[in-house]
TIDO-912233 format. One record per residue (C-alpha): residue number from 1; residue in one letter; x, y, z. Coordinates in steps of 0.1 Angstrom, whole numbers, plus 5000, padded with zeros to 4 digits. Example, Ala and Ser with C-alpha at 12.3 -4.5 7.8 and 13.67 -1.06 7.14 Angstrom:
REM residues 2
     k   r     xx     yy     zz
     1   A   5123   4955   5078
     2   S   5137   4989   5071
This chain:
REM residues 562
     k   r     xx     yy     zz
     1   X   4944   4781   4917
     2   X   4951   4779   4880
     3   X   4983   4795   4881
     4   X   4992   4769   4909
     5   X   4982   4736   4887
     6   X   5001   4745   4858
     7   X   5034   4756   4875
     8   X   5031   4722   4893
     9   X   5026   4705   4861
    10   X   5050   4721   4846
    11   X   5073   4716   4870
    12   X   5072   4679   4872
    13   X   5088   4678   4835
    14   X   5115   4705   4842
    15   X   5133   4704   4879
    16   X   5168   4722   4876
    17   X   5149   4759   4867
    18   X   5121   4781   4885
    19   X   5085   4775   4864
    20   X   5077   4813   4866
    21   X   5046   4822   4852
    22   X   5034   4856   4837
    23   X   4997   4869   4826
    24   X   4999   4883   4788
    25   X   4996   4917   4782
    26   X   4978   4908   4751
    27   X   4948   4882   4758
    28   X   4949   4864   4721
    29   X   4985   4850   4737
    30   X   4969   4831   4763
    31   X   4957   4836   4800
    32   X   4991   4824   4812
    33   X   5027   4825   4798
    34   X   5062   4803   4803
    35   X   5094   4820   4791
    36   X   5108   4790   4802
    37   X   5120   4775   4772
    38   X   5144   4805   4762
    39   X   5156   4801   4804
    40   X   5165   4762   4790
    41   X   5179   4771   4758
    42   X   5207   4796   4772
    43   X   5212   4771   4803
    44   X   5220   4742   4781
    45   X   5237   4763   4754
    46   X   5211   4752   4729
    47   X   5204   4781   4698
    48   X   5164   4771   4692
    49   X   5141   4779   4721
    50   X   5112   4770   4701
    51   X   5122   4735   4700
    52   X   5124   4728   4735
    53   X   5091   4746   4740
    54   X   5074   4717   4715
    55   X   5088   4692   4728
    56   X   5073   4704   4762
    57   X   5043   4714   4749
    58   X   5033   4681   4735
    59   X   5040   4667   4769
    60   X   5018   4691   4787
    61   X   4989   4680   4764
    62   X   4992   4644   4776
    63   X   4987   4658   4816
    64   X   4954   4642   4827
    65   X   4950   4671   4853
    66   X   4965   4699   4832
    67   X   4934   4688   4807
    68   X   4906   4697   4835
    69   X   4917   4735   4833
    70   X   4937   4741   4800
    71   X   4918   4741   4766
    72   X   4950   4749   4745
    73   X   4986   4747   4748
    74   X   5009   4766   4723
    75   X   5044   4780   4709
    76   X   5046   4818   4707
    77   X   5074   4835   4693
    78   X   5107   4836   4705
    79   X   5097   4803   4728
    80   X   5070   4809   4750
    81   X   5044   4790   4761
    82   X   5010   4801   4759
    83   X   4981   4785   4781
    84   X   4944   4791   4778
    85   X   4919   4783   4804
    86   X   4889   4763   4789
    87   X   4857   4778   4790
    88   X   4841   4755   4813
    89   X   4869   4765   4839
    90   X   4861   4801   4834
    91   X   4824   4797   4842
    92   X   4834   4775   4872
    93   X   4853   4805   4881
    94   X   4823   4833   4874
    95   X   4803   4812   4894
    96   X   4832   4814   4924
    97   X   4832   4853   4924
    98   X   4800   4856   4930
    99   X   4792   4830   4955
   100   X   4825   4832   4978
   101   X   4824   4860   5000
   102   X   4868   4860   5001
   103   X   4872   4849   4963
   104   X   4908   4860   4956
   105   X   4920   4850   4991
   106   X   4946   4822   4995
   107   X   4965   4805   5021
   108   X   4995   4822   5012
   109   X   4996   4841   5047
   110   X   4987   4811   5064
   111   X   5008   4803   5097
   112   X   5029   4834   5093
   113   X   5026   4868   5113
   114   X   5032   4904   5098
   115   X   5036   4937   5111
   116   X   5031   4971   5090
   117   X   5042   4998   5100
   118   X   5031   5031   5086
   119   X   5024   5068   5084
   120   X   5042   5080   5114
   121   X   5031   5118   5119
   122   X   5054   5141   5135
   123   X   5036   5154   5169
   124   X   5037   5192   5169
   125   X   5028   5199   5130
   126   X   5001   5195   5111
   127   X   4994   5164   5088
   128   X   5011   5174   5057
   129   X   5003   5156   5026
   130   X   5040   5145   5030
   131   X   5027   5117   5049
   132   X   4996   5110   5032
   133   X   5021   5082   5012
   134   X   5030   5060   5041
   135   X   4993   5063   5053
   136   X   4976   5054   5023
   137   X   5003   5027   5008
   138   X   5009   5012   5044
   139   X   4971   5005   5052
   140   X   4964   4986   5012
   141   X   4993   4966   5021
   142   X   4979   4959   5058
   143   X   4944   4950   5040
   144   X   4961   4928   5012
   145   X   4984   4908   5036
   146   X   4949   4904   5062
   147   X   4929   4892   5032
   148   X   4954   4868   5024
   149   X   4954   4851   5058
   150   X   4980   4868   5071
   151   X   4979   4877   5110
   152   X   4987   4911   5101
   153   X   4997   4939   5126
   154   X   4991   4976   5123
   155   X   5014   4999   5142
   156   X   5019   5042   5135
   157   X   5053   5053   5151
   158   X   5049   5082   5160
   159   X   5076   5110   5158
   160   X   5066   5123   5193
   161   X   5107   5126   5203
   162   X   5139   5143   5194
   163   X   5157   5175   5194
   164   X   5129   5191   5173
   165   X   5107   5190   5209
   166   X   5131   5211   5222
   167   X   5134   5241   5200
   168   X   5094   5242   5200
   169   X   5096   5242   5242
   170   X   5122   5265   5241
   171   X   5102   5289   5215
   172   X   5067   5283   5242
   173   X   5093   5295   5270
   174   X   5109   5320   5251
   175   X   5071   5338   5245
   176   X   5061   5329   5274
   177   X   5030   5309   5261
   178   X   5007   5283   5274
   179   X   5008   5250   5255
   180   X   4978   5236   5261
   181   X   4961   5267   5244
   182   X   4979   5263   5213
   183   X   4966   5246   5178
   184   X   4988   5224   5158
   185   X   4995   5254   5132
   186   X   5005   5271   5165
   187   X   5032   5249   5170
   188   X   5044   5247   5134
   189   X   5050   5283   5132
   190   X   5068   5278   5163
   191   X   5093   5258   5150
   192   X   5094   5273   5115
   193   X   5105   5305   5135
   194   X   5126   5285   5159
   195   X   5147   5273   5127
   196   X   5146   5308   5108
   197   X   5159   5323   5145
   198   X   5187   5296   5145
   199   X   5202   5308   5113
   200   X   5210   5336   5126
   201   X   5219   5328   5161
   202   X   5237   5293   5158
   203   X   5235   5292   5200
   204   X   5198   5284   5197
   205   X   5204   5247   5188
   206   X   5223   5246   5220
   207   X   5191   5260   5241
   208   X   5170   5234   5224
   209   X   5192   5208   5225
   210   X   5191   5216   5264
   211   X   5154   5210   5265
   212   X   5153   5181   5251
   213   X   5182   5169   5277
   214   X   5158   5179   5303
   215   X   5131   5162   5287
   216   X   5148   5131   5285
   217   X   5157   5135   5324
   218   X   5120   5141   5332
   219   X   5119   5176   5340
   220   X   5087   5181   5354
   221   X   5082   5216   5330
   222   X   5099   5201   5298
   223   X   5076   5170   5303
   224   X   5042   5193   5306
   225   X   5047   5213   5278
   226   X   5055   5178   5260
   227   X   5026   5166   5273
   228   X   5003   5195   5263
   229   X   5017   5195   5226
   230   X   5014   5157   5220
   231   X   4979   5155   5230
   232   X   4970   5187   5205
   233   X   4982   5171   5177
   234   X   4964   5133   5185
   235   X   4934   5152   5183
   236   X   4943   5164   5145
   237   X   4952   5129   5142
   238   X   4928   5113   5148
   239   X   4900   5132   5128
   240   X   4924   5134   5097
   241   X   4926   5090   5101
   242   X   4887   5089   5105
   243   X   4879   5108   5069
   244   X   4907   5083   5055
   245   X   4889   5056   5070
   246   X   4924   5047   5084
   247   X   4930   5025   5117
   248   X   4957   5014   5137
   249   X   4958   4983   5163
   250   X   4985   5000   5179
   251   X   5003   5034   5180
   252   X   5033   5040   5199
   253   X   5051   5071   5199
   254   X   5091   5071   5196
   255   X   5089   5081   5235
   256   X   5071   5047   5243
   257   X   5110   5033   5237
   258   X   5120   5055   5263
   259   X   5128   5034   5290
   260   X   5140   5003   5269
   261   X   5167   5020   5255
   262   X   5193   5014   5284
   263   X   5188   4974   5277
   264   X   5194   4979   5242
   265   X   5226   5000   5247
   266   X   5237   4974   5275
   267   X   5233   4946   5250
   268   X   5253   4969   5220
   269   X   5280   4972   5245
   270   X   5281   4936   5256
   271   X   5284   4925   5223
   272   X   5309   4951   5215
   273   X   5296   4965   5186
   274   X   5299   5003   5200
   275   X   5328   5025   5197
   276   X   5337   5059   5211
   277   X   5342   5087   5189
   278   X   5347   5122   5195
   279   X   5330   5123   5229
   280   X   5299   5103   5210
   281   X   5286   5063   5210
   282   X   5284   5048   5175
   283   X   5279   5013   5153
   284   X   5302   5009   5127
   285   X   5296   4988   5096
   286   X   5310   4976   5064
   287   X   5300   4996   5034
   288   X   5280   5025   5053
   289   X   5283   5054   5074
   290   X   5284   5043   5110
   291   X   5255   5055   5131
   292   X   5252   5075   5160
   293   X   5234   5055   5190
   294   X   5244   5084   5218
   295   X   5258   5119   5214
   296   X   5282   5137   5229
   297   X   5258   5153   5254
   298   X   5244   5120   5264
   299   X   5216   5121   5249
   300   X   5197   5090   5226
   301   X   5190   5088   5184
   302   X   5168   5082   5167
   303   X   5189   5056   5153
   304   X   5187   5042   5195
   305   X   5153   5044   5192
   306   X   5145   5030   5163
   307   X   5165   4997   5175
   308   X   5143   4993   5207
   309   X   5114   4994   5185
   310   X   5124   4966   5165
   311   X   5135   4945   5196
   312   X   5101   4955   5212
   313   X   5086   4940   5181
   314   X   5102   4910   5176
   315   X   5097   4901   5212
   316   X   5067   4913   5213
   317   X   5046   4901   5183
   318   X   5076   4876   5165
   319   X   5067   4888   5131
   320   X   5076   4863   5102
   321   X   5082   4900   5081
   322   X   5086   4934   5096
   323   X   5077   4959   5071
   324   X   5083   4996   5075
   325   X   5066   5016   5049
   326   X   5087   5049   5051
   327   X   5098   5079   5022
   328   X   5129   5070   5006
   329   X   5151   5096   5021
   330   X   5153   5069   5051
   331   X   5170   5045   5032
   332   X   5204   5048   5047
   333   X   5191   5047   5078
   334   X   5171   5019   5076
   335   X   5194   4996   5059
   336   X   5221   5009   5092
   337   X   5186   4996   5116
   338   X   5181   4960   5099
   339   X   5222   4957   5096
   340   X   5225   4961   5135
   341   X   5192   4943   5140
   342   X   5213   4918   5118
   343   X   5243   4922   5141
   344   X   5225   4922   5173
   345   X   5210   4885   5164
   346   X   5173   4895   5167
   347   X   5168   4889   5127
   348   X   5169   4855   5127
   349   X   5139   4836   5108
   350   X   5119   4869   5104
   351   X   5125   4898   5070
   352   X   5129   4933   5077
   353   X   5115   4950   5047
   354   X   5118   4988   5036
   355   X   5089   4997   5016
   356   X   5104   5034   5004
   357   X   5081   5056   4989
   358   X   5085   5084   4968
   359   X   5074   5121   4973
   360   X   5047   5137   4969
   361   X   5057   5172   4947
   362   X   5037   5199   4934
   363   X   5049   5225   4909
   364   X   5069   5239   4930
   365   X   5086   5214   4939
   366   X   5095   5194   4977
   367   X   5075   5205   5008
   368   X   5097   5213   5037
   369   X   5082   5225   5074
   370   X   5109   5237   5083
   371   X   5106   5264   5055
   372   X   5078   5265   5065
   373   X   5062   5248   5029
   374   X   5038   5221   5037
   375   X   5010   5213   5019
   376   X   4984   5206   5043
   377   X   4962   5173   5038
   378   X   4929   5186   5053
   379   X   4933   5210   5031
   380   X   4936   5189   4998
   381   X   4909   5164   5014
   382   X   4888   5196   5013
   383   X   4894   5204   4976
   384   X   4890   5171   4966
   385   X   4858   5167   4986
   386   X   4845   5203   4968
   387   X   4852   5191   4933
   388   X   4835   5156   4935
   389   X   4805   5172   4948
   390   X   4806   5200   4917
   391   X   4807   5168   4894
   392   X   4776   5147   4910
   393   X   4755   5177   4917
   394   X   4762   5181   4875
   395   X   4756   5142   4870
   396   X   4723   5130   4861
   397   X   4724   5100   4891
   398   X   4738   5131   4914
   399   X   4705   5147   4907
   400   X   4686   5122   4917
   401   X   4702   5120   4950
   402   X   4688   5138   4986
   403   X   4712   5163   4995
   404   X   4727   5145   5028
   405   X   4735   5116   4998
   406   X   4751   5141   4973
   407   X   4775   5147   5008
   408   X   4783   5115   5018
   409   X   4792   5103   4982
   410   X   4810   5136   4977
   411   X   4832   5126   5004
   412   X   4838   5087   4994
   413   X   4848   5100   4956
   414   X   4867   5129   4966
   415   X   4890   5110   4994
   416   X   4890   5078   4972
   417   X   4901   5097   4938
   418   X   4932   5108   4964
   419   X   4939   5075   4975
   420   X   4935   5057   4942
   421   X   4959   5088   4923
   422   X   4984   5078   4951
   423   X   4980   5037   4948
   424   X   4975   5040   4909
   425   X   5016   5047   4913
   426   X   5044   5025   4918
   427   X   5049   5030   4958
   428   X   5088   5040   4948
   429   X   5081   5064   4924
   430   X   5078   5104   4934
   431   X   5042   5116   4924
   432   X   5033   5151   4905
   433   X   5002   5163   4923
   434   X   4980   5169   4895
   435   X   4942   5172   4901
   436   X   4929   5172   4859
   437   X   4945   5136   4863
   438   X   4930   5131   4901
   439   X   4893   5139   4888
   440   X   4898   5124   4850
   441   X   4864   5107   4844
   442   X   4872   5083   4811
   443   X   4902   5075   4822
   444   X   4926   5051   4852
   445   X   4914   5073   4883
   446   X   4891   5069   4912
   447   X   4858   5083   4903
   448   X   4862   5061   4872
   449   X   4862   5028   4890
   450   X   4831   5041   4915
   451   X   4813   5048   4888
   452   X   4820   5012   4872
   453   X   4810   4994   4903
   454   X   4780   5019   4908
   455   X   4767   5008   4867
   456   X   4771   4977   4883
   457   X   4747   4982   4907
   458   X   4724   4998   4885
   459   X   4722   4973   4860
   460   X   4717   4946   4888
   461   X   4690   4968   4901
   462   X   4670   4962   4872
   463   X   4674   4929   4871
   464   X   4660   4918   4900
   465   X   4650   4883   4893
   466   X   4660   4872   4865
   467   X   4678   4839   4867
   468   X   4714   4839   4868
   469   X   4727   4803   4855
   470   X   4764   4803   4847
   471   X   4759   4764   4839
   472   X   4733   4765   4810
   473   X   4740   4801   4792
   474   X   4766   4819   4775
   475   X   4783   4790   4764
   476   X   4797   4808   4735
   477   X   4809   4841   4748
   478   X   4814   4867   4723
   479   X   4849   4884   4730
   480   X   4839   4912   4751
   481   X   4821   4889   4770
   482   X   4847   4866   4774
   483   X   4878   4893   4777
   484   X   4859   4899   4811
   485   X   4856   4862   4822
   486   X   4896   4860   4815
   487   X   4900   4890   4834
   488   X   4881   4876   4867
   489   X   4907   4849   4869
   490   X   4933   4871   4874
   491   X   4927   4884   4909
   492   X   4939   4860   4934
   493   X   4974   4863   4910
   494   X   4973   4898   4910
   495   X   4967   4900   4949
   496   X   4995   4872   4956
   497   X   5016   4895   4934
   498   X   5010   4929   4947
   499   X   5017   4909   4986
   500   X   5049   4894   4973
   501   X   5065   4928   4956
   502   X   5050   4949   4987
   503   X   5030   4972   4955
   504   X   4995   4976   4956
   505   X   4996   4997   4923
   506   X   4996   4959   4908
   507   X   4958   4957   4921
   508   X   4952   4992   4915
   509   X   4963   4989   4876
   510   X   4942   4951   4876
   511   X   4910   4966   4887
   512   X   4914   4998   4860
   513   X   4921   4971   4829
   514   X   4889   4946   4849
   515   X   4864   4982   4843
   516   X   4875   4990   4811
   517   X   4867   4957   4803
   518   X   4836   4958   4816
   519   X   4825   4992   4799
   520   X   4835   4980   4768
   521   X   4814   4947   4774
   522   X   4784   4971   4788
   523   X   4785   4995   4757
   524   X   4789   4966   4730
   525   X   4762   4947   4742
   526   X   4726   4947   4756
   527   X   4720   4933   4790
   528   X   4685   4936   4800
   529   X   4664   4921   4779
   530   X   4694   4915   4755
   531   X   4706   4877   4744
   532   X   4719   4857   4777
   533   X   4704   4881   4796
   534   X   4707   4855   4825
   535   X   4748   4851   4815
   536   X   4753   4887   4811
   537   X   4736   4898   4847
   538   X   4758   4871   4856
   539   X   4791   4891   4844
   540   X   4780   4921   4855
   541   X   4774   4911   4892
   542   X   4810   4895   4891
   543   X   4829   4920   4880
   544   X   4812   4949   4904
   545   X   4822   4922   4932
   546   X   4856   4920   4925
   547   X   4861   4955   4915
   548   X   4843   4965   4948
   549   X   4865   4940   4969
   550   X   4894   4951   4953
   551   X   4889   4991   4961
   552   X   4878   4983   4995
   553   X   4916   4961   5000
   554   X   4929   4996   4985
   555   X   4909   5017   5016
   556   X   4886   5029   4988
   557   X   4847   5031   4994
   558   X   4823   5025   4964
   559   X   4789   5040   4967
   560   X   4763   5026   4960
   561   X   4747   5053   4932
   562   X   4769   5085   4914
């Protein structure tokens, strides 16, 4: 709201460059900043930034509206221009978070459609912690786009076809097993086997590239053993989404596309963007690799498939932004999807956005199934589950707590000090798994934001009616008080920005600087029985609102004691 007023005041002194706003890093330089003069100065060829920016500034000043919001308008060094709220804004704006159930929300996503899609399991292994990423990073940016009015679309594409279907059918054949009594691990060592086998006798790719043929035709064996594996592994699924408190509106499997792919290759064809080569189909384009949309031994591509999807989708739902939150060792093919989606003339009016994550890498370095390497994320959920219960069963609040509540808050601590280690990081940058910075208790992790929002709760425990009057106290803040009133403002930018830049580390990092804050507030100052007592339980329930609101858009669950 603020940010919105003074850009539009800005702008109607200055029309021929973007009024781009940023938030300080340091608060004494205002709650919003304007590099706009030094954009001015080189665009006109002028030396002196500062100038332009006083001559701005005392126009500002003379903005009726502007006046309302902004207490102070100054020059900072090399030209920017520095705007603080007034205090009477910011105590409108306490008074907001804690009476308006969607404070932060917006009508940025109103009118417009939006489809996520993300984690994407491969059937037949288990749920490595390879794909914890896209799971994690695709639902925040599912909840951030919904909270911002968005009609937002889930959707998991599942890796439930390919040739990899047919070396583990050919391996069940081969050792004459029954699928259906076979786990998930079963199947991996299957096909780590298959791969280890194929090293040494290059002919096996041909026997499972022949089973996948026949799966493709329908071959009433091929398609049972399929059938046997896929519904294993949606069990595994399934419980591994529930402990993430991860959900889907819809989850199609790559073999969903199955029967839509002759259309699509009919419509490459009449279009003539298909070429022959060497026995195969491709797509040629300008500045890539071309892509393969049908082998040599007639079968399909991924590549194939993943262009039905997007048709399916666009005709489907008509998405305003398709988003496909996928690791970064896709971005070729990606970019060769969106250029033929491009190409094929179903991109028109709509973004197709790749949102490529980095990896996840231990000590050792990349996981790899078919090495037969992966880390597997039950197992880490276990871990972290086992350490967050050692810590609250050592915590004076733990203590305090039946055992069936030491469990449950064991659980929302240890899967949320995954989540937030993950979210905490740029969604492009590859993560070292380290679990002293996981579990770190005084500093940006998890555990340390739960316990902010659970002091929260303490505190507002205890003061169970006292009156809370923004209006009539705490009209002189002292500065930690007033550090976290500057701070509450912030959120609706923040959650605009992480929506706009596809990163929900932004509202990860904003909530970590809104609880130090805080803390520092809560250890400065009394707040029961202390000075503005009314004020300060005022504060207090703010900030635990926006930092609960803002771990829930993350997928992260704040108890209510630790």
């Amino acid at each position: 709201m603020f940010k919105g007023k003074i850009v539009e005041a800005v702008g109607k002194l200055v029309s021929e460059v973007e009024v781009v706003l940023d938030t300080p890093e340091v608060q004494m330089h205002g709650d919003y900043s304007a590099n706009l003069a030094m954009v001015l100065a080189k665009k006109e060829g002028k030396k002196n930034p500062k100038e332009i920016a006083g001559k701005l500034v005392e126009s500002l000043k003379k903005d009726p509206e502007l006046a309302k919001i902004v207490s102070k308008i100054e020059v900072g060094d090399p030209g920017f221009i520095n705007f603080f709220i007034s205090k009477t804004a910011l105590f409108e704006e306490l008074n907001k978070a804690i009476r308006d159930e969607n404070y932060g929300s917006s009508g940025m996503g109103e009118g417009k459609t939006i489809l996520v899609e993300y984690s994407a399991p491969n059937i037949a292994k288990p749920f490595g912690i390879g794909h914890l990423r896209s799971t994690i990073i695709g639902q925040a940016l599912y909840n951030l786009f919904k909270y911002l009015g968005y009609n937002t679309i889930s959707e998991n594409h599942l890796g439930d076809w390919g040739t990899q279907f047919g070396m583990v059918i050919a391996q069940i054949k081969r050792k004459n097993l029954e699928a259906d009594k076979l786990s998930v691990e079963d199947l991996e060592r299957l096909y780590v086997e298959f791969n280890k086998e194929m090293e040494a006798k290059p002919e096996l790719k041909e026997e499972a590239k022949g089973w996948f043929k026949k799966l493709e035709a329908k071959d009433e064996e091929a398609r049972r053993i399929w059938e046997a594996v896929k519904e294993t592994s949606l069990k595994q699924f399934e419980a591994v989404y529930k402990r993430l408190g991860v959900s889907f509106e819809n989850m199609h499997g790559e073999s969903f596309y199955e029967d839509k792919m002759p259309k699509v290759l009919e419509e490459v064809r009449q279009k003539g963007l298909s070429k022959k080569s060497e026995g195969a189909e491709i797509i040629e384009f300008k500045g890539m690799p071309p892509a393969m949309l049908v082998k040599s031994d007639s079968t399909t591509t991924y590549f194939t498939r993943d262009l039905a999807t997007a048709k399916y989708r666009v005709e489907t739902w008509k998405p305003d932004i398709l988003i496909y939150e996928v690791g970064s060792d896709q971005i070729l093919h990606l970019r060769q999807v969106f250029e033929a989606v491009r190409l094929m003339g179903w991109a028109e009016g709509r973004q197709f956005v790749h949102v490529a994550h980095g990896l996840i890498r231990f000590s050792e370095g990349k996981m790899s199934t078919r090495r037969g390497q992966t880390v597997k994320l039950e197992e880490v959920l276990d871990e972290a589950v086992g350490r967050s219960r050692q810590i609250i069963e050592k915590s004076q609040t733990g203590r305090g707590l039946s055992h069936e509540d030491q469990i449950k808050v064991s659980q929302a601590v240890g899967i949320g000090a995954i989540k937030y280690f993950d979210l905490m990081h740029h969604p492009t940058t590859d993560i070292i798994f380290d679990w002293d910075k996981v579990f770190v208790l005084e500093g940006n992790s998890g555990p340390y934001l739960q316990y902010t929002v659970a002091r929260t709760n303490s505190v507002l425990s205890k003061a169970k009616g006292i009156s809370q009057s923004q209006e009539n106290q705490g009209s002189s803040p002292n500065p930690e008080e007033l550090s976290v009133l500057r701070s509450l403002l912030h959120f609706s930018d923040v959650l605009e920005s992480a929506c706009k830049s596809y990163s929900p580390n932004l509202l990860a990092n904003y909530l970590f600087e809104l609880a130090q804050r805080y803390n520092n507030f809560y250890n400065s100052h009394r707040i029961i029985g202390g000075e503005n007592e009314g004020f300060r339980t005022s504060l207090t329930q703010a900030a635990g609102r926006v930092l609960k609101k803002g771990l829930g858009i993350l997928g992260i669950e704040t108890p209510e004691k630790m």
